[in-house]
BAMITOR-136888 format. One record per residue (C-alpha): residue in three letters; x, y, z. Coordinates in steps of 0.02 Angstrom, whole numbers, always signed. Layout:
<pators>
<pator><resn>Ala</resn><X>X</X><Y>Y</Y><Z>Z</Z></pator>
...
</pators>
This chain:
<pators>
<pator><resn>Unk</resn><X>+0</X><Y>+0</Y><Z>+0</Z></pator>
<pator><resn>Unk</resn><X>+53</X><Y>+184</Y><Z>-23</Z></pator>
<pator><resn>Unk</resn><X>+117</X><Y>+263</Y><Z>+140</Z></pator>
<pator><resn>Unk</resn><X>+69</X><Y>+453</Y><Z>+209</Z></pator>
<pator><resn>Unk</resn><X>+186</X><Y>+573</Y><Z>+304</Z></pator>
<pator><resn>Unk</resn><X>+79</X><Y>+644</Y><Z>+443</Z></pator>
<pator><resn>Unk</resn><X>+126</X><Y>+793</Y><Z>+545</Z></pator>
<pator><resn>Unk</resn><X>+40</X><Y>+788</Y><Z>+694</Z></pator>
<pator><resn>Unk</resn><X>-30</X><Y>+951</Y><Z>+777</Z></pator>
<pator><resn>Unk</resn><X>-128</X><Y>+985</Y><Z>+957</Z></pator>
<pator><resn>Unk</resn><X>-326</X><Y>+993</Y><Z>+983</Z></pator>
<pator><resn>Unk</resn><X>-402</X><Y>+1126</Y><Z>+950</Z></pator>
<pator><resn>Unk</resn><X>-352</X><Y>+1273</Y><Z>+1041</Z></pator>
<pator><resn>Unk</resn><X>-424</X><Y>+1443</Y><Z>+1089</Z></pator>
<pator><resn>Unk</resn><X>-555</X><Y>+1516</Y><Z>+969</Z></pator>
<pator><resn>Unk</resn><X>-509</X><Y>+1668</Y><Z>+878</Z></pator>
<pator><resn>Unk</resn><X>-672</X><Y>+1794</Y><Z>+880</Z></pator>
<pator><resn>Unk</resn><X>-564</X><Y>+1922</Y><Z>+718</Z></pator>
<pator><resn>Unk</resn><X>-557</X><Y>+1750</Y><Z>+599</Z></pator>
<pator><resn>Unk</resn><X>-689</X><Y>+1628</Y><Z>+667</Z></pator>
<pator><resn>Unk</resn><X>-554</X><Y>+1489</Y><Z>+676</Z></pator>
<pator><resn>Unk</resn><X>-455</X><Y>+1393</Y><Z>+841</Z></pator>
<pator><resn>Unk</resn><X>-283</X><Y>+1377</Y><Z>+857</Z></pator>
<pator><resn>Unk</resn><X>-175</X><Y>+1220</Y><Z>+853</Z></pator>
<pator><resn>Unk</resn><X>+14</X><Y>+1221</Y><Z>+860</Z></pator>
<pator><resn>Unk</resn><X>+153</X><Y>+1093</Y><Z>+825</Z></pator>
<pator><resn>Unk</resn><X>+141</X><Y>+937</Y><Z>+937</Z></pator>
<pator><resn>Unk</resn><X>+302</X><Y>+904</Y><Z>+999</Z></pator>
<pator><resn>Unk</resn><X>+401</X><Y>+770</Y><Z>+1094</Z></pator>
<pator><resn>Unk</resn><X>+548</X><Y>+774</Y><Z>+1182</Z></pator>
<pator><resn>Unk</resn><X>+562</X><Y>+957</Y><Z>+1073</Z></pator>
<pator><resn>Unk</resn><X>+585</X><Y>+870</Y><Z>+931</Z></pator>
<pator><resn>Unk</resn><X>+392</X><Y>+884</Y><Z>+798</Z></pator>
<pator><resn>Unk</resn><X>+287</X><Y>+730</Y><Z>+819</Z></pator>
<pator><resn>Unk</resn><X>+265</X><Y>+640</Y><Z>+639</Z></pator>
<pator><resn>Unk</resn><X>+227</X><Y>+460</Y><Z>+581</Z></pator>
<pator><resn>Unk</resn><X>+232</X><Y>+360</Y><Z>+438</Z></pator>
<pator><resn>Unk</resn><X>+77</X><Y>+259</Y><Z>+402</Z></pator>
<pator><resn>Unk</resn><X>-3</X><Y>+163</Y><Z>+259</Z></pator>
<pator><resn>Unk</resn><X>-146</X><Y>+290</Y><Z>+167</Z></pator>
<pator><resn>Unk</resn><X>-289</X><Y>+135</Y><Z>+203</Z></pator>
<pator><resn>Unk</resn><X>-260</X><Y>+209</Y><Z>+409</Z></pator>
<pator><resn>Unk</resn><X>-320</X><Y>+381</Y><Z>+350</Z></pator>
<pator><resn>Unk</resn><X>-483</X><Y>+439</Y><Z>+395</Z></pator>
<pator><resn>Unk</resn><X>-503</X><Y>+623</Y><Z>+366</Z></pator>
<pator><resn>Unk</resn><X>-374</X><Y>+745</Y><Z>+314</Z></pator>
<pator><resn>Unk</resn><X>-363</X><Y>+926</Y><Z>+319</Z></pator>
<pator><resn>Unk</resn><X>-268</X><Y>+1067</Y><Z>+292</Z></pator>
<pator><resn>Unk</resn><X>-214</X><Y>+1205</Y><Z>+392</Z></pator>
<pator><resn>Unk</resn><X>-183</X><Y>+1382</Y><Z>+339</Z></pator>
<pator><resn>Unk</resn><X>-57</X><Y>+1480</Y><Z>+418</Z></pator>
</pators>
């Protein structure tokens, strides 16, 4: 199967009243970004985050 990089990030944060959105940061371990490797079949939902 093909595999997926996946940067993981923290729950939802704080909600932002000027932009309507919440903000998430990095997760982090050890202060090093948390990512995984994992086949695209183990993918349920993506989404994508604007700076």
């Amino acid at each position: 199967h093909p595999l997926v990089h996946i940067e993981w990030f923290t729950k939802l944060g704080s909600h932002i009243a000027e932009t309507g959105m919440h903000q998430v940061t990095k997760s982090t371990r050890q202060h090093r970004r948390r990512v995984s490797i994992i086949p695209i079949t183990r993918v349920v939902q993506s989404c994508h985050l604007i700076p």
